[in-house]
C-alpha positions in Angstrom: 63.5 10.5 -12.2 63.2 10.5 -16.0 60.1 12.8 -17.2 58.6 10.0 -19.0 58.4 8.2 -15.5 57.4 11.7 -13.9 55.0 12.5 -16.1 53.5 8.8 -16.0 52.7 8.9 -12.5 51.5 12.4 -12.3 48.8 11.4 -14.9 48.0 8.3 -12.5 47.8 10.8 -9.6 45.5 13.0 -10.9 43.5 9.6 -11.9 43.4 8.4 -8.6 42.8 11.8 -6.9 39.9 12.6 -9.5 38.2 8.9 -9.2 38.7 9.6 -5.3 36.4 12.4 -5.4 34.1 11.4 -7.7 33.6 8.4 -4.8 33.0 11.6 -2.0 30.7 12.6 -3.8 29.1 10.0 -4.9 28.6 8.3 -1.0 27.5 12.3 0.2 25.0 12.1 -2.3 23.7 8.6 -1.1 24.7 9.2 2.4 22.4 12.2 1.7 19.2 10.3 1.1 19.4 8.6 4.5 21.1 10.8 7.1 19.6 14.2 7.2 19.4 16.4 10.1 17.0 17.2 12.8 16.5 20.9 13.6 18.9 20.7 16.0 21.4 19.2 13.8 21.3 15.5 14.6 21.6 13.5 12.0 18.3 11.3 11.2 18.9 7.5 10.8 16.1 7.6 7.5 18.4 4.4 6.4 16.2 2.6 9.5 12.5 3.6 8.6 11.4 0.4 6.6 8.5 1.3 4.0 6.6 -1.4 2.0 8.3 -1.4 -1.8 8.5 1.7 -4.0 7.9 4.0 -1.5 10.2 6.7 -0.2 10.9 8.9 2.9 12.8 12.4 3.0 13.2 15.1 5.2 10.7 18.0 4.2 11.7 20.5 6.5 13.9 20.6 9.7 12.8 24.0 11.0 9.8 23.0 12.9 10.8 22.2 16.6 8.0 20.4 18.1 5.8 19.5 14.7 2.5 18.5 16.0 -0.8 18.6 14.0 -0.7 20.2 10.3 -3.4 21.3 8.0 -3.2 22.7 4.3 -3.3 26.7 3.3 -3.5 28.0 0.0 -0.4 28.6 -2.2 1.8 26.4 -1.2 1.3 26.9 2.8 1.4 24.6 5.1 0.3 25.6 9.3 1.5 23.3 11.9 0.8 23.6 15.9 3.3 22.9 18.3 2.5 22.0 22.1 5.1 23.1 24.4 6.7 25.3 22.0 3.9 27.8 22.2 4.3 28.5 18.5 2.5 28.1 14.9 4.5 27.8 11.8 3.6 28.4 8.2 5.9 26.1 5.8 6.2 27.6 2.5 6.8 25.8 -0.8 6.5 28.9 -3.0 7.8 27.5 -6.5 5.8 24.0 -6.3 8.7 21.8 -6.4 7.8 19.7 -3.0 11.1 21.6 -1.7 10.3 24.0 1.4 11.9 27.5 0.5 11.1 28.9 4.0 9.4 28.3 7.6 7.6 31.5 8.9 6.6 31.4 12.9 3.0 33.0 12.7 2.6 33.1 16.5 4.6 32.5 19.6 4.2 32.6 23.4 0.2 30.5 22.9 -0.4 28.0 25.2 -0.4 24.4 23.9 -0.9 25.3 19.8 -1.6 21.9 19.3 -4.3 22.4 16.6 -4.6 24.3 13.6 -7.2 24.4 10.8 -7.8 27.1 7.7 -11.2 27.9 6.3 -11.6 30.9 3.6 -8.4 32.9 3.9 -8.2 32.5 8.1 -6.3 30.4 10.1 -7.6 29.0 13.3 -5.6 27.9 16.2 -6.6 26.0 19.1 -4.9 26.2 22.3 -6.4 24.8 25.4 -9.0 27.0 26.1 -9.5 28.8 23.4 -9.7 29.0 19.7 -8.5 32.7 17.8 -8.6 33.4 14.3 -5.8 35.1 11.9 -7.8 37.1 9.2 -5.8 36.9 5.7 -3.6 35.6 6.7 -1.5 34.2 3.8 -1.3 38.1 2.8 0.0 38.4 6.2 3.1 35.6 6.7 5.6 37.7 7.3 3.2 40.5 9.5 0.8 38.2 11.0 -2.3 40.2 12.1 -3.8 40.4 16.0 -5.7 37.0 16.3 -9.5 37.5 16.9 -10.9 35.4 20.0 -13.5 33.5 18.7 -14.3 31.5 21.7 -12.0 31.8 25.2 -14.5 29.5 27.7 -12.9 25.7 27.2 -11.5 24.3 30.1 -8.4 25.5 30.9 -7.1 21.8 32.1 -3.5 21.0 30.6 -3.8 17.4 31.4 -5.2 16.4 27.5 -6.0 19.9 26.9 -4.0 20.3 23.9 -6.5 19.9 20.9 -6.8 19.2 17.0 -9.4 20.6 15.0 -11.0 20.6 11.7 -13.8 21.4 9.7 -16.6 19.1 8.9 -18.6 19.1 5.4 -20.8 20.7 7.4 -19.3 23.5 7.7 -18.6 23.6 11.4 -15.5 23.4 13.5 -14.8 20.5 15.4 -13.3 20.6 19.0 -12.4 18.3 20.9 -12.1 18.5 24.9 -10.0 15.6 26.7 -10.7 14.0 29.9 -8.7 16.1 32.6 -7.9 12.6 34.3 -6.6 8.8 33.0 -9.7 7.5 33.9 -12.7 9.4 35.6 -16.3 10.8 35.6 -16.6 14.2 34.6 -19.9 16.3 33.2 -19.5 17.4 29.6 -17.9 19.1 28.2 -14.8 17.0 29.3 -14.7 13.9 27.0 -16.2 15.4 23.8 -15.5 16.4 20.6 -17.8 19.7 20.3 -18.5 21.3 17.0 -19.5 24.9 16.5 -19.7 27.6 13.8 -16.5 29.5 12.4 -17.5 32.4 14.9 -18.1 30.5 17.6 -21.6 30.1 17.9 -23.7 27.2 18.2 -21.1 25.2 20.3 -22.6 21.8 21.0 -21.7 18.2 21.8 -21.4 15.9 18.5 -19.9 12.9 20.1 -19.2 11.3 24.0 -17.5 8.9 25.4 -14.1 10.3 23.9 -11.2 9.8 26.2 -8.5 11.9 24.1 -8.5 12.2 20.5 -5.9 14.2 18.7 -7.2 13.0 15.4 -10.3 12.8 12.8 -11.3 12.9 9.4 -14.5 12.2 7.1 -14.5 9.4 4.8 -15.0 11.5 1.6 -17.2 8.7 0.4 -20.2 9.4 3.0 -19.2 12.7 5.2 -19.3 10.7 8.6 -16.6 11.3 10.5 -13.9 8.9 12.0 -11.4 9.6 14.7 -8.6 8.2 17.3 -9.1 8.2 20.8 -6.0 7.3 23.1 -7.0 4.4 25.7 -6.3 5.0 29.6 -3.4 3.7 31.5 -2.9 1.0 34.5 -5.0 -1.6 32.9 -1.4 -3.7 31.8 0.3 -3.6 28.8 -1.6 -4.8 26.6 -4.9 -3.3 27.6 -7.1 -1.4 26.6 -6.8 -1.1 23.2 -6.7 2.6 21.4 -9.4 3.0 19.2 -10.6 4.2 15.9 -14.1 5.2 16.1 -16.4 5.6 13.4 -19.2 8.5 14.5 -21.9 8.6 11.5 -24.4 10.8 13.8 -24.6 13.0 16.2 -25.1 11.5 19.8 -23.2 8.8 20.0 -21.4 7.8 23.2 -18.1 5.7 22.5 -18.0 4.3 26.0 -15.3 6.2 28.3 -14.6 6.1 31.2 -17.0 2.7 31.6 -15.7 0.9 28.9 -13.3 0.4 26.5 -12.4 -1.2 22.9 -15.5 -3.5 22.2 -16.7 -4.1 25.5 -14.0 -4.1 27.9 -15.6 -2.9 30.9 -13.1 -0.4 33.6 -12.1 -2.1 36.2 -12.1 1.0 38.6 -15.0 1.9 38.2 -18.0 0.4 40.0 -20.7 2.4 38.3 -23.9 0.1 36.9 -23.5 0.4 33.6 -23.4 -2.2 30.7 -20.9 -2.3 27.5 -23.6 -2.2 25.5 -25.2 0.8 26.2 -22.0 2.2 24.2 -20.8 2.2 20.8 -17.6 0.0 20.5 -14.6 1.1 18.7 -14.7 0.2 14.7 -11.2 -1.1 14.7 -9.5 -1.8 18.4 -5.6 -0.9 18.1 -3.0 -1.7 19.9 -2.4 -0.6 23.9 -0.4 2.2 24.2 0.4 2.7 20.7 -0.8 6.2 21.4 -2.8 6.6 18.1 -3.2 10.4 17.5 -3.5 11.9 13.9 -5.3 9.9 11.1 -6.5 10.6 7.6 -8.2 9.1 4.5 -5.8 9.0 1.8 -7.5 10.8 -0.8 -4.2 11.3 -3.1 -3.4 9.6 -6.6 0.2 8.9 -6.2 -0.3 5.8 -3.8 -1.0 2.4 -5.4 -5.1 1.6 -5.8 -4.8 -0.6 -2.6 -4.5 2.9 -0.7 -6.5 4.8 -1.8 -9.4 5.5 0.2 -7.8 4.0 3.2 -6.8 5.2 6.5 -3.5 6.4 7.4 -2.9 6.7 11.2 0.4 8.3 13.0 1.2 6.3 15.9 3.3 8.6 18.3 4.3 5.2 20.8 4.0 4.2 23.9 5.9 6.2 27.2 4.9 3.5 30.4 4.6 0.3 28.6 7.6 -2.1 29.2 8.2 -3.1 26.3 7.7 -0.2 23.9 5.3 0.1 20.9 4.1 2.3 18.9 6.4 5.1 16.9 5.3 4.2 13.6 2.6 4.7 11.1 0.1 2.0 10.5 -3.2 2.1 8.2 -6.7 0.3 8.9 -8.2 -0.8 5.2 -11.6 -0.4 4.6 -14.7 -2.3 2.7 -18.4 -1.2 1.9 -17.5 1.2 5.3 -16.1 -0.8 8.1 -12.3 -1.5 9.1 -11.5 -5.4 7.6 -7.7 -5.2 8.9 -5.2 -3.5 10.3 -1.3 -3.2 9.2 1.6 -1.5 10.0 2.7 1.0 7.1 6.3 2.3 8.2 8.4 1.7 11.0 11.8 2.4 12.5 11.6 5.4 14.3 12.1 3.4 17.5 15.7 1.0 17.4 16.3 -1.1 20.9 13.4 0.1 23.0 14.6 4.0 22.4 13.2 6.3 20.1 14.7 8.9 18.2 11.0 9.8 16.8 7.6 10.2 17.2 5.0 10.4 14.5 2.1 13.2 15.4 0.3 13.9 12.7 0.3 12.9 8.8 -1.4 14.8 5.7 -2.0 14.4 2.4 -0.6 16.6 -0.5 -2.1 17.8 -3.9 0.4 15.6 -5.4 -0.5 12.7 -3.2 2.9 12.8 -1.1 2.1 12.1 2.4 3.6 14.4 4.9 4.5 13.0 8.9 5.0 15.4 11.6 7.5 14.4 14.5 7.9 16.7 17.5 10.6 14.5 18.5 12.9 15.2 16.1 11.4 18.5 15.1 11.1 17.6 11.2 8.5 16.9 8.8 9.0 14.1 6.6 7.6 13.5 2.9 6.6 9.9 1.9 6.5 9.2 -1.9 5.6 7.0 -4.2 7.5 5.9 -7.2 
């Protein structure tokens, strides 16, 4: 071969070679955006979750088997709660750039973690029948202190023992206890959400009628607390509706286990009581969509039309026929009552099978919006922009 020739086609050989991997890396870095990993490696079809325009969904962190419930630290921190796991992590962003540099596992071996709430340098845990407390405990990631009991005399029930909690303007600690049962008749405190004082004092009932919630918040507008509450089971597919409630006082009973939604009384249950005794749910949701964490998006980077609005994690549906649920939806509000309700992002579930399950969601200082899954053990961040 003449070395004109040679050195022709060597040039056009390094071309092709170089515009080849310039390609690779071009479709890793857009395969990049979509398909990221579980914590157990499986890649996560992100390409499937459908978001309204503008926004954006990531992986935040894969090191969380089991993400349920999450609440805000200082520095940085995030805590979640786990169920069957047994553990409580501490997700760490320490430089500020919405990029986890490490997940810390602040407690192991508890039983049913599910709820987790932080209140002047402790973190509180909730596990079914108790709640403990870890003093300093951002000083203390890496060495978490001996938990303090603060109270160890909940029911010790599994069945919708698992709990979220948070603290009220008030103050207080709320706590709520699930009805041991799908549908029955049980003294309080079963079918509550209690509050109490940080060290346990003062325990009392704040709401009834509450089959299982595993999510509240107060509308920073007025302080009155709002909340999900799972429906019962065996009434048919499409009933009865979950709920979001809307408690603005103390002493209100929301219906369980006589009724249901706005006035759907139980059919099981032959006691002679009347629908309107009760408070009806604000906004009926769909059956089985198994509505569990929920906040008010108080966050700047959303468009007006959400701010102020609820967010609510959907985690689905697991004896309906046709499935529903796995998703995230929100319920817009006006002047303090629900006026619709619309799904916000879906594709977590692809030909009746889920490969997800939204628990919990949680607004960040920079008005991301962060989505547990203790299906595929990740945290996802939602953006704007």
């Amino acid at each position: 071969m003449f070395p004109a020739i040679s050195l022709v086609m060597e040039r056009r050989s390094l071309t092709v070679l170089l515009f080849t991997v310039v390609a690779l890396v071009v479709i890793a870095a857009a395969t990049s955006l979509w398909l990221q990993e579980s914590g157990d490696g499986v890649a996560l079809p992100l390409e499937s979750i459908r978001l309204p325009p503008g926004f954006h969904i990531e992986v935040y962190t894969a090191d969380v088997p089991g993400a349920r419930s999450m609440t805000s630290g200082p520095e940085g921190i995030i805590f979640v709660g786990t169920r069957g796991e047994g553990k409580v992590y501490a997700v760490i962003d320490r430089d500020g750039d919405q990029e986890v540099d490490v997940v810390e596992t602040i407690a192991d071996g508890l039983f049913l973690p599910n709820g987790v709430a932080y209140k002047d340098g402790s973190l509180y845990v909730a596990e079914v029948n108790r709640v403990i407390r870890f003093d300093h405990i951002a000083d203390r990631i890496s060495n978490p202190p001996e938990p303090v009991v603060i109270r160890d005399d909940f029911p010790d029930d599994a069945t919708h023992g698992w709990k979220f909690i948070a603290f009220g303007p008030d103050g207080m600690l709320y706590v709520p206890v699930g009805a041991p049962c799908n549908v029955c008749v049980r003294p309080d405190p079963y079918a509550t959400i209690l509050r109490m004082n940080r060290d346990g004092s003062g325990l009392e009932v704040f709401a009834s009628g509450v089959r299982n919630t595993v999510g509240f918040d107060w509308d920073p507008r007025t302080g009155e607390l709002w909340f999900t509450d799972n429906g019962r089971d065996w009434m048919g597919d499409d009933l009865p509706p979950d709920e979001l409630n809307h408690a603005a006082v103390q002493g209100m009973h929301f219906g369980f286990p006589y009724c249901h939604g706005q006035g759907i009384p139980d059919p099981d249950l032959t006691a002679d009581r009347s629908c309107e005794e009760f408070t009806p749910a604000a906004q009926p949701l769909p059956a089985h969509v198994a509505a569990l964490g929920m906040r008010f998006y108080d966050g700047k980077m959303f468009p007006e039309e959400y701010r102020g609005q609820i967010f609510i994690a959907e985690h689905g549906s697991w004896n309906r026929v046709v499935p529903t649920g796995y998703r995230l939806s929100t319920v817009r509000l006006e002047n303090g009552a629900p006026v619709s309700y619309e799904i916000f992002a879906e594709g977590w579930l692809k030909g009746g099978v889920s490969w997800g399950r939204p628990v919990d969601v949680l607004v960040m200082p920079d008005g991301a919006l962060l989505v547990s899954d203790d299906r595929a053990g990740v945290i996802y961040r939602i953006s704007y922009g």
